[in-house]
Every structure is written in structure tokens, then in C-alpha cells.
N, CA and C atoms as an extended XYZ file, in Angstrom:
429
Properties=species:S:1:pos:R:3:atomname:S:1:resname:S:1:resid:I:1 pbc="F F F"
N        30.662     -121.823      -57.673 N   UNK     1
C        29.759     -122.281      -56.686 CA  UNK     1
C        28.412     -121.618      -56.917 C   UNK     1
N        27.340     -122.323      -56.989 N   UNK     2
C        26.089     -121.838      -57.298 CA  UNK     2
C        24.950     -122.234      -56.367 C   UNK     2
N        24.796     -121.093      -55.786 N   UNK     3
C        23.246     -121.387      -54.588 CA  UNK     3
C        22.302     -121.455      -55.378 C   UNK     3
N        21.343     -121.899      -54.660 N   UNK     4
C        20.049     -122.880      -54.835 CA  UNK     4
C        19.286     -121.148      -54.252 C   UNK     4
N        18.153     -121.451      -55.747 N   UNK     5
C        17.225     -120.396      -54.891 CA  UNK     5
C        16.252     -120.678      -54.532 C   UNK     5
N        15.710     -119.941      -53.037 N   UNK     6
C        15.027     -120.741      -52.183 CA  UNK     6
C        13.704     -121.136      -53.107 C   UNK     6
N        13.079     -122.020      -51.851 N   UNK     7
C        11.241     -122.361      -52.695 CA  UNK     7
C        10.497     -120.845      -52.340 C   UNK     7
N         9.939     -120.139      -52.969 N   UNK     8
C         8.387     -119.064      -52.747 CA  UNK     8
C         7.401     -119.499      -51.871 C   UNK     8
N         6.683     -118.993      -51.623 N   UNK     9
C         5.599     -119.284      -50.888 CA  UNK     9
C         4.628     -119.895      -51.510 C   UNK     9
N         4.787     -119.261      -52.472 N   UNK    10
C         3.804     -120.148      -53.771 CA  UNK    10
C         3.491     -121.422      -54.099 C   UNK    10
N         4.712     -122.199      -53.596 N   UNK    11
C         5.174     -123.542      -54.055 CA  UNK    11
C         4.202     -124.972      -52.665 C   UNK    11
N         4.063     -124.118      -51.909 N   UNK    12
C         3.199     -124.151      -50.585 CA  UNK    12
C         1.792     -123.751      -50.279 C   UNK    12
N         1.366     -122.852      -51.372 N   UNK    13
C        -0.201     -122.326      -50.791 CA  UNK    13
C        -1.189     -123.537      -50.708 C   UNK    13
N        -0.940     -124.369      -51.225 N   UNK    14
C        -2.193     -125.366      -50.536 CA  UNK    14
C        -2.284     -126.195      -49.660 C   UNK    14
N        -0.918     -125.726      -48.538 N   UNK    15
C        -0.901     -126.081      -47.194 CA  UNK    15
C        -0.913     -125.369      -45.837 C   UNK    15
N        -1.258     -123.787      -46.711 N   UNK    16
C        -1.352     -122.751      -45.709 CA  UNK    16
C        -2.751     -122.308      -45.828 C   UNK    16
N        -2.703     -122.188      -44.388 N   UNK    17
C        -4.073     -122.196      -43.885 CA  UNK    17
C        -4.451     -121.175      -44.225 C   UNK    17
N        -5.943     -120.999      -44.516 N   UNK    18
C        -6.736     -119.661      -45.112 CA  UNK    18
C        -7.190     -118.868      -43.670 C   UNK    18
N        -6.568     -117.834      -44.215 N   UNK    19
C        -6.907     -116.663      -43.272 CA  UNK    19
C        -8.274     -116.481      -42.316 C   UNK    19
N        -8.611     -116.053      -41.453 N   UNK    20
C        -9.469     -116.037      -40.696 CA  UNK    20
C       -10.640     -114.939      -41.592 C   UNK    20
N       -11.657     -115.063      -42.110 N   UNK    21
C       -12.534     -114.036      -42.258 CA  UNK    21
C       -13.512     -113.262      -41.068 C   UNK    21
N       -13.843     -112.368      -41.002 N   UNK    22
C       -14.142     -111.202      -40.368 CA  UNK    22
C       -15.388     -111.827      -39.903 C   UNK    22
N       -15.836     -111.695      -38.569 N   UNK    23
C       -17.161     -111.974      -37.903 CA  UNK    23
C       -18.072     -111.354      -38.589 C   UNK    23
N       -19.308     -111.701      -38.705 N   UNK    24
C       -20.364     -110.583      -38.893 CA  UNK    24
C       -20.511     -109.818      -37.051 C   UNK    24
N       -21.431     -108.586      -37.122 N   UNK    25
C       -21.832     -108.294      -36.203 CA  UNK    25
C       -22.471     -109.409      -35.314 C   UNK    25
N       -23.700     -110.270      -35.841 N   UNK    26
C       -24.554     -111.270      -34.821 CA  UNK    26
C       -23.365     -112.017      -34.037 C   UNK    26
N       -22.215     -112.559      -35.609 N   UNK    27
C       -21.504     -113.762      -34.959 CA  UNK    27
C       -20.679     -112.756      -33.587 C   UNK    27
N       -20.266     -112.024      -33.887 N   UNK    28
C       -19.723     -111.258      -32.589 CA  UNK    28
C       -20.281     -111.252      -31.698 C   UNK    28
N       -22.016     -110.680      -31.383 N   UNK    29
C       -22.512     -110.648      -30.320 CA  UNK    29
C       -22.617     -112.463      -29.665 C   UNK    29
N       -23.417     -113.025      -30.961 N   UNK    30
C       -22.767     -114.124      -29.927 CA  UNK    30
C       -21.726     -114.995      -29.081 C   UNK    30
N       -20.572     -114.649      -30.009 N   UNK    31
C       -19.895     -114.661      -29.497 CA  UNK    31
C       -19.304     -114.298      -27.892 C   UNK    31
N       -19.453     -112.658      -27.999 N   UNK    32
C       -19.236     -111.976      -26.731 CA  UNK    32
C       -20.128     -112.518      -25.527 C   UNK    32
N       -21.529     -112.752      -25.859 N   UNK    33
C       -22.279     -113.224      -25.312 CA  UNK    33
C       -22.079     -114.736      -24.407 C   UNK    33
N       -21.385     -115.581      -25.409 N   UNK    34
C       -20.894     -116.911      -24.994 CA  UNK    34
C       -19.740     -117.039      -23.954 C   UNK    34
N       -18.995     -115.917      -23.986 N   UNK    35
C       -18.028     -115.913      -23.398 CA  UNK    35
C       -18.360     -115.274      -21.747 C   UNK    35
N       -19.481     -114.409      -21.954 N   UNK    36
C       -20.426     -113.272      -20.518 CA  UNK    36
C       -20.792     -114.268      -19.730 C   UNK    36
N       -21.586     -115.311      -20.447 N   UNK    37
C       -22.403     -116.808      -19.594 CA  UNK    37
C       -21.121     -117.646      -18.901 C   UNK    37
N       -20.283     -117.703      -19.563 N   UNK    38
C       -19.470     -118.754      -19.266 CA  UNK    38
C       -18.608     -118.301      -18.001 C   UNK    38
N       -18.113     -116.920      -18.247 N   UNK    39
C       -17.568     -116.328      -17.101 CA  UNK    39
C       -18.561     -116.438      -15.924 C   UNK    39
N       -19.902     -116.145      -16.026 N   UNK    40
C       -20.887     -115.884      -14.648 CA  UNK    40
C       -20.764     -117.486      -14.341 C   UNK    40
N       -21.255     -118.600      -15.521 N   UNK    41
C       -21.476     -119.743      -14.554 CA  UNK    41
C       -20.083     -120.540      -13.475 C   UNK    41
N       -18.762     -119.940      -14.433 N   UNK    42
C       -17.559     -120.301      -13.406 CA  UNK    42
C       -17.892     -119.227      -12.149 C   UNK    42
N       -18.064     -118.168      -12.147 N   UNK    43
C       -17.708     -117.073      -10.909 CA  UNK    43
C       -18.784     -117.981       -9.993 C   UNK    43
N       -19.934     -118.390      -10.344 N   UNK    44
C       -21.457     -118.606      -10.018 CA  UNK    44
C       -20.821     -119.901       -8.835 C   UNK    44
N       -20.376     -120.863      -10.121 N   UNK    45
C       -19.743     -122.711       -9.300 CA  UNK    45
C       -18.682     -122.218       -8.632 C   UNK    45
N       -17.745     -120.946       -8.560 N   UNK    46
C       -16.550     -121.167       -7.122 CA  UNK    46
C       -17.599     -120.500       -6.043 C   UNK    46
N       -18.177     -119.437       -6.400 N   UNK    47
C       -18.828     -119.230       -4.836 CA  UNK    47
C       -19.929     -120.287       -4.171 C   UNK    47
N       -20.396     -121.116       -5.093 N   UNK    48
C       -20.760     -122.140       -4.329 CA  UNK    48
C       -19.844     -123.173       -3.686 C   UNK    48
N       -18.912     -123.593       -4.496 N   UNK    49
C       -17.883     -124.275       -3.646 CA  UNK    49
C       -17.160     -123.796       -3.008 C   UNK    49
N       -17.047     -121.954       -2.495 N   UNK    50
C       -16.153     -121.789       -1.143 CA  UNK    50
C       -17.222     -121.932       -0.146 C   UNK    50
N       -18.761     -121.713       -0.446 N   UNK    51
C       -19.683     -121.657        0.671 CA  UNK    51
C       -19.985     -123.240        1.256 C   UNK    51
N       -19.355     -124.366        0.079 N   UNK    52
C       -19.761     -125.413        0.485 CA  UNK    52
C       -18.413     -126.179        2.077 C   UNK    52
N       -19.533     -127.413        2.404 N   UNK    53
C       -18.952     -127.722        3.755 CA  UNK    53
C       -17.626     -128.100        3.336 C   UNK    53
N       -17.711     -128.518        2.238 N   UNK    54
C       -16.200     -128.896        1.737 CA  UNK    54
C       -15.049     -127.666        1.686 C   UNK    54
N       -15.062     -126.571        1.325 N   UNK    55
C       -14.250     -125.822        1.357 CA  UNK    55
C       -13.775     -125.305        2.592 C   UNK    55
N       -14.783     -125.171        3.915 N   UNK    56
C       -15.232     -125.009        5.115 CA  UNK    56
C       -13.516     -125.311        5.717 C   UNK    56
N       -12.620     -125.898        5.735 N   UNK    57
C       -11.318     -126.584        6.388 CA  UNK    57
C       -10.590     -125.414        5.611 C   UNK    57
N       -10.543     -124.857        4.476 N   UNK    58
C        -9.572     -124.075        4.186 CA  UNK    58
C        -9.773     -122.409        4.554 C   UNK    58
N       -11.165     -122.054        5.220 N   UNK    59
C       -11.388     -120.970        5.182 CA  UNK    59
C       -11.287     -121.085        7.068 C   UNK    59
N       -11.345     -122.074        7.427 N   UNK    60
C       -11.169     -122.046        9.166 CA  UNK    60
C       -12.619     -122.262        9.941 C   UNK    60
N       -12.413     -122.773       10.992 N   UNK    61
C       -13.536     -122.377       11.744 CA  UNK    61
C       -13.691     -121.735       13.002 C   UNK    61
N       -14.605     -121.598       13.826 N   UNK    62
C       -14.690     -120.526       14.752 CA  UNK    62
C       -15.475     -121.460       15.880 C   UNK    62
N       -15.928     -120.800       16.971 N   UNK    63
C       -16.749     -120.859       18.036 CA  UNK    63
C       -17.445     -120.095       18.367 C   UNK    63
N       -19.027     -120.501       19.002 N   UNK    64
C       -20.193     -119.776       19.144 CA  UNK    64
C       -20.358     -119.939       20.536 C   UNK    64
N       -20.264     -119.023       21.386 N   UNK    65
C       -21.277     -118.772       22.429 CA  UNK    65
C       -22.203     -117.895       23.128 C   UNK    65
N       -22.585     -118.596       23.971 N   UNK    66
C       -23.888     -118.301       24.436 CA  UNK    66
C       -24.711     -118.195       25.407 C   UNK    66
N       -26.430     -118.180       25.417 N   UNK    67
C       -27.038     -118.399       26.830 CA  UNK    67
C       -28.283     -117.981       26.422 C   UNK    67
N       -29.038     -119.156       26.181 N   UNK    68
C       -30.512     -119.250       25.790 CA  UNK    68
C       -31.571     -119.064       26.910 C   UNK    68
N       -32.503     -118.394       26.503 N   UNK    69
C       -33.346     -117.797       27.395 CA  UNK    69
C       -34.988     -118.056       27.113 C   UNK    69
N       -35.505     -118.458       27.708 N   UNK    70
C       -37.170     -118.280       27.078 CA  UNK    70
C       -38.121     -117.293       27.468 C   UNK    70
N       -39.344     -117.003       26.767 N   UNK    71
C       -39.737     -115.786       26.669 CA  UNK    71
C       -40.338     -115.038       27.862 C   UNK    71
N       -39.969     -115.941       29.271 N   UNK    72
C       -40.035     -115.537       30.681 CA  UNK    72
C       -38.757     -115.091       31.314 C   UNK    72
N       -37.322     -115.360       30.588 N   UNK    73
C       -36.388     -115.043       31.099 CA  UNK    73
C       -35.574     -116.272       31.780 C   UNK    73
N       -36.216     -117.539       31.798 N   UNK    74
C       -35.663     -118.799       32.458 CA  UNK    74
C       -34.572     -119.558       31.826 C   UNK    74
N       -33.709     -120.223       31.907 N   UNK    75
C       -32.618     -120.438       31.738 CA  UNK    75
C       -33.362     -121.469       30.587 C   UNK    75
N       -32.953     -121.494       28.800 N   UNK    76
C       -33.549     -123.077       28.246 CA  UNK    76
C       -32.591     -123.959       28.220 C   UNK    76
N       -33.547     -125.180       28.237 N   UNK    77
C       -32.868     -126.479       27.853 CA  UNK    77
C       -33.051     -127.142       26.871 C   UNK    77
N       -32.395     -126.837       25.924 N   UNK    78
C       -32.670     -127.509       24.559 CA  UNK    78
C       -31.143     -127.885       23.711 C   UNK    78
N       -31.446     -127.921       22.315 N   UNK    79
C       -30.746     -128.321       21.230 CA  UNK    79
C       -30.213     -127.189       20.776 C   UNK    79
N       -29.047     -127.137       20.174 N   UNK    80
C       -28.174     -125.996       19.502 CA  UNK    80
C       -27.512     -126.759       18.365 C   UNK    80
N       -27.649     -126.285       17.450 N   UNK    81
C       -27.432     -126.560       16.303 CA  UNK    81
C       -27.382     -126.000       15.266 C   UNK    81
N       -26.372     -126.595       14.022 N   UNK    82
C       -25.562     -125.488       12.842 CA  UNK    82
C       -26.672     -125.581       11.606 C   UNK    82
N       -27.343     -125.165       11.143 N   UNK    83
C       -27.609     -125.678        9.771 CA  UNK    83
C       -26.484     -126.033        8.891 C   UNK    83
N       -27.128     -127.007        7.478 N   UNK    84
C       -25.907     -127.551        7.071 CA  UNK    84
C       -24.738     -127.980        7.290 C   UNK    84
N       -24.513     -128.402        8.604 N   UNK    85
C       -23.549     -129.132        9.057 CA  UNK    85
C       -24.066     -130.348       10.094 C   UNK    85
N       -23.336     -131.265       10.768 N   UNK    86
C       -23.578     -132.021       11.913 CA  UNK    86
C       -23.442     -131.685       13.091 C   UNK    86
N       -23.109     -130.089       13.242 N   UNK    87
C       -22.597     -130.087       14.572 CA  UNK    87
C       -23.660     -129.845       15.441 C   UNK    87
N       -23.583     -129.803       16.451 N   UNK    88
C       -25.061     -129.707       17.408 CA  UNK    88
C       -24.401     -130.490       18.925 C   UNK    88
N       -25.077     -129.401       19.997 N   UNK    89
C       -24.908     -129.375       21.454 CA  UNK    89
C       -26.186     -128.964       21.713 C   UNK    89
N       -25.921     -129.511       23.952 N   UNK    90
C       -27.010     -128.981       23.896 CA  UNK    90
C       -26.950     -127.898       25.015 C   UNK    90
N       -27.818     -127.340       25.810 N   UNK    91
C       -27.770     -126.152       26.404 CA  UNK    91
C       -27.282     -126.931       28.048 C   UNK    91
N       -26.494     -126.290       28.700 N   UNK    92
C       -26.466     -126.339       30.505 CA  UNK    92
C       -28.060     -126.177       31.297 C   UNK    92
N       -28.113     -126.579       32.464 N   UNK    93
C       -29.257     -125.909       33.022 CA  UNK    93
C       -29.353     -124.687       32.970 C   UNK    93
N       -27.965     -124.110       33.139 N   UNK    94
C       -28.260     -122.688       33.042 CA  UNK    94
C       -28.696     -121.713       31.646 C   UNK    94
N       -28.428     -122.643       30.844 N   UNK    95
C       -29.123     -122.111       29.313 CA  UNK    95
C       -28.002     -122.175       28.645 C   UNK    95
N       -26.487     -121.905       28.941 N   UNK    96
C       -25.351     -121.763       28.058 CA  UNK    96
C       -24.821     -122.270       27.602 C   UNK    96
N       -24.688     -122.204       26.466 N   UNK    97
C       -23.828     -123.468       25.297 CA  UNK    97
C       -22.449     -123.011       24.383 C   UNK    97
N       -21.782     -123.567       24.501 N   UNK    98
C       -20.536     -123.347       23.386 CA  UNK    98
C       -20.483     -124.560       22.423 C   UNK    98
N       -20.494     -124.038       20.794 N   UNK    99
C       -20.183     -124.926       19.885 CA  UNK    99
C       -18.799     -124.488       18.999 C   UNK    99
N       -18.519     -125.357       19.358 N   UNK   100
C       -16.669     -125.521       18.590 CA  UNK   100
C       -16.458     -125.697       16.970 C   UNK   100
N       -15.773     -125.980       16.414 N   UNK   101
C       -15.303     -125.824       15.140 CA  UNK   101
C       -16.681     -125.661       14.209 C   UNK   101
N       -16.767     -124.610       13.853 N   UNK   102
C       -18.321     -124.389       13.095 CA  UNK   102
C       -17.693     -123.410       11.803 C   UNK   102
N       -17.742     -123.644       10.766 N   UNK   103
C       -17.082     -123.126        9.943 CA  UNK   103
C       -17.254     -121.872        9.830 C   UNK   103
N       -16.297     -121.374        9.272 N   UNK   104
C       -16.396     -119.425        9.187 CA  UNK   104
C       -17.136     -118.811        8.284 C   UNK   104
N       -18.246     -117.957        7.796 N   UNK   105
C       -18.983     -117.277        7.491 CA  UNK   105
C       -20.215     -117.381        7.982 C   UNK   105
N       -21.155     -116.677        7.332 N   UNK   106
C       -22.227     -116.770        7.629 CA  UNK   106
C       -22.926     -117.885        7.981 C   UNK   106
N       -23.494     -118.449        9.169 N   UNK   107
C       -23.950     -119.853        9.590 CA  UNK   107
C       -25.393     -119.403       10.318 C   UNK   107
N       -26.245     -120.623       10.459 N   UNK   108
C       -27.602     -120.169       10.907 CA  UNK   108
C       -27.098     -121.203       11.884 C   UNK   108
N       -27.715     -120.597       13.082 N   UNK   109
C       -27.588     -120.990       14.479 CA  UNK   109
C       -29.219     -121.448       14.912 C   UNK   109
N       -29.659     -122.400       15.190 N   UNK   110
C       -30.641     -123.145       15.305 CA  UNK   110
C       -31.278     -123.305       16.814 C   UNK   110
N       -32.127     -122.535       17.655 N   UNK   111
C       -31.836     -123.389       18.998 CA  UNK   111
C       -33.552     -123.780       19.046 C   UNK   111
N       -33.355     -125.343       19.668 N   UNK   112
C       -34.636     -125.805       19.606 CA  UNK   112
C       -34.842     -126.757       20.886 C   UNK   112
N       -36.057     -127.032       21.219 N   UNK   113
C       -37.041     -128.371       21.692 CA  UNK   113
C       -37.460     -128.812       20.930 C   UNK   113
N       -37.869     -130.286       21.633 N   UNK   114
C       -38.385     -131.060       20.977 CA  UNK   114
C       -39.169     -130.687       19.845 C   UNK   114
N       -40.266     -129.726       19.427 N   UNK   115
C       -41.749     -129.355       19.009 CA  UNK   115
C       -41.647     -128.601       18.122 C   UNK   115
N       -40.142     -127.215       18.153 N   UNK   116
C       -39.644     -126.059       17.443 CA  UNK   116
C       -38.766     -125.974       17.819 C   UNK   116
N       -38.608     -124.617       16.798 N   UNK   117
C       -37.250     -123.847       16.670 CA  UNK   117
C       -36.796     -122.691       16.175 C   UNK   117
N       -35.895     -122.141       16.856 N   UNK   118
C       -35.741     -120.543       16.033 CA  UNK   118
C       -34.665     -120.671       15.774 C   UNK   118
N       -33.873     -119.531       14.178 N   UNK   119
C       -33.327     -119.733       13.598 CA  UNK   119
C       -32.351     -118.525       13.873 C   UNK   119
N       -30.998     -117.892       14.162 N   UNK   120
C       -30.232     -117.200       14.804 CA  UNK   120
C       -29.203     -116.846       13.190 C   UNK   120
N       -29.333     -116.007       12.473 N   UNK   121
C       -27.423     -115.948       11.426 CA  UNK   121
C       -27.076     -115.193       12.517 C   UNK   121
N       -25.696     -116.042       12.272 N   UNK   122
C       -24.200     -115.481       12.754 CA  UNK   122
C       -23.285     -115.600       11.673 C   UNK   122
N       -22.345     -114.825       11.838 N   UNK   123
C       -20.926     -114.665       11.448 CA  UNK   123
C       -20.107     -115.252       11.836 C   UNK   123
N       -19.163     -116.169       11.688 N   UNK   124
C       -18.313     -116.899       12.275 CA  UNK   124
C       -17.205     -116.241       11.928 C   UNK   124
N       -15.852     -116.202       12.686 N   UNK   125
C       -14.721     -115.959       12.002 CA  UNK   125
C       -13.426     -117.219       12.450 C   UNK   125
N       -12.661     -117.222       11.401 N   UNK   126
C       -11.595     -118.562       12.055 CA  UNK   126
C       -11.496     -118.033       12.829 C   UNK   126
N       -10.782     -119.108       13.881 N   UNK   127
C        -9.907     -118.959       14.779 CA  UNK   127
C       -10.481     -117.634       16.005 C   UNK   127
N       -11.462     -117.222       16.013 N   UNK   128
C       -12.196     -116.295       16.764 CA  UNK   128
C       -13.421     -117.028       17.678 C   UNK   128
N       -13.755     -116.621       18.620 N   UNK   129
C       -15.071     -116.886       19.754 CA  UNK   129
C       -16.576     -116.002       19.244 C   UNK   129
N       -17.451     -116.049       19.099 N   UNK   130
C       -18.348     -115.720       18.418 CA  UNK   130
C       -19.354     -115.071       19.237 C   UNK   130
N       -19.659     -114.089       20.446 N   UNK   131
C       -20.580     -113.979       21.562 CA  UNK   131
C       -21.666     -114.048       20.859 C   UNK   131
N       -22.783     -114.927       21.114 N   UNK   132
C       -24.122     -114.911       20.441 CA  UNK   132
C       -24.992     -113.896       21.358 C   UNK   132
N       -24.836     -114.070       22.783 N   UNK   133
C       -25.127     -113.438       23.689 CA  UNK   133
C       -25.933     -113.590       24.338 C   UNK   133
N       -27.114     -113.088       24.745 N   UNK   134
C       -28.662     -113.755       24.772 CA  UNK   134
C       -29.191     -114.209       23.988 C   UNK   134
N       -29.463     -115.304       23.757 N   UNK   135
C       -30.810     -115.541       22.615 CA  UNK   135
C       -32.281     -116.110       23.388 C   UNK   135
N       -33.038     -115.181       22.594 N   UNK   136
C       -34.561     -115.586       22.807 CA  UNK   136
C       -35.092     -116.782       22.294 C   UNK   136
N       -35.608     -117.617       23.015 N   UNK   137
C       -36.502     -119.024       22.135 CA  UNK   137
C       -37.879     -118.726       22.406 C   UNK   137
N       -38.436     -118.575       21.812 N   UNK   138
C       -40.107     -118.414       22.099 CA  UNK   138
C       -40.745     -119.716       20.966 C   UNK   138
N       -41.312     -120.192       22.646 N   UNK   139
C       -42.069     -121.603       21.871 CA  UNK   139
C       -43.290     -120.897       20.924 C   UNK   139
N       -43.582     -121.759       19.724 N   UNK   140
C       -44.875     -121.521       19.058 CA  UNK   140
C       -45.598     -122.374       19.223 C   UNK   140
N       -47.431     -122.182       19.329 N   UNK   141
C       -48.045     -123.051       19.009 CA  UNK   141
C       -48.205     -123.763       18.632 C   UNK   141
N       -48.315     -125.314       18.564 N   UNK   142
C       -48.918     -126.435       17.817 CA  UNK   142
C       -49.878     -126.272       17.223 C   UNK   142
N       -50.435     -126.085       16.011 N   UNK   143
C       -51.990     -126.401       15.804 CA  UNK   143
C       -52.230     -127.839       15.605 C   UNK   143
């Protein structure tokens, strides 16, 4: 009985792939470099899409209240409103407003008349009540 001796490697080298040669230094840095950008612009596009309104349902939302005041102390009657979102109420005679599902982080709280408006950040947290507390509206001039 007589075995067969195997094929060499030899019999194959012009279907095996040629070895990887060695970067230069540049090709490395660019390299490393390509890979630095690429990481920042992904990290860069998720924190814009958890801050966007779209992500807004998975991070929760909260409630804001309140009791708007003008720069005499009188109860206002105006507009309350989220930036970047639709939500918006408006004040009681007595000045106090609650706005409901307003997404959680940082949100600019808007309270206005007709003419102006001042601009309030808050913090939202899910599932939490938000005391804004007093807020000041001081009308500005028209020119």
C-alpha cells in the first residue's frame, strides 16, 4: 500500500495572497488620523440624534411649572412655549401655567406677548414636575 505525498505549498504560490507590506510612517498617520475623524463624526451624529425631537420618546418627558410675573409684580398673560418643539400654553389670569409632556433635557422655556419674549433654560427630567417658579417677563421696547 503506497500513500500519496501530499501537494507543498509551492504547487499553490500563485494563489496565495502576498503578504501585507509594512506602512510607511505618513501612511500610518494617516491612517490613524482617518480613523480619529471618523470616530468624532459618529460620536458628533448620535449626540445630535439623542438631542433631536425624535429621540425625545425614548429619553421621556417631564412637566414645567409655574407663575409669570411682570416687571411690576402683576400676574402675566401671555404665551408659554418650548423651543423646538410644538408645545405651547398659555398663562391663567393669575400668571400660572403648566406644560405637560416636554421632553427631558435641557429645553428653553419661552414666555411671551404679542410684541416679545424672554427666553428661560430648564432642565427637564422624565417623569418629574419641573418648578420654574417665578419668572420675570420684562417687556422691551419697540423701536
Amino acid at each position: 500500500m503506497a500513500f500519496e505525498k501530499p501537494p507543498s505549498l509551492d504547487n499553490f504560490q500563485e494563489i496565495i495572497p502576498e503578504t501585507k507590506k509594512n506602512l510607511s510612517p505618513r501612511q500610518r498617520r494617516v491612517m490613524v488620523l482617518a480613523v480619529i475623524i471618523g470616530i468624532l463624526v459618529l460620536a458628533l451624529g448620535a449626540v445630535n440624534l439623542w438631542k433631536s425631537e425624535f429621540t425625545s420618546g425614548l429619553r421621556g418627558t417631564g412637566t414645567i411649572k409655574g407663575v409669570a410675573v411682570d416687571n411690576q409684580g402683576q400676574p402675566f398673560v401671555g404665551n408659554i412655549f418650548v423651543t423646538g418643539t410644538s408645545l405651547t400654553t398659555r398663562t391663567n389670569s393669575d400668571g400660572s401655567f403648566e406644560l405637560a409632556n416636554v421632553p427631558s433635557g435641557r429645553q428653553f422655556v419661552v414666555v411671551a406677548d404679542s410684541q416679545s419674549g424672554r427666553e428661560f433654560p430648564v432642565n427637564i427630567f422624565a417623569g418629574k414636575i419641573t418648578e420654574m417658579g417665578t419668572v420675570l417677563f420684562v417687556s422691551t421696547a419697540i423701536p
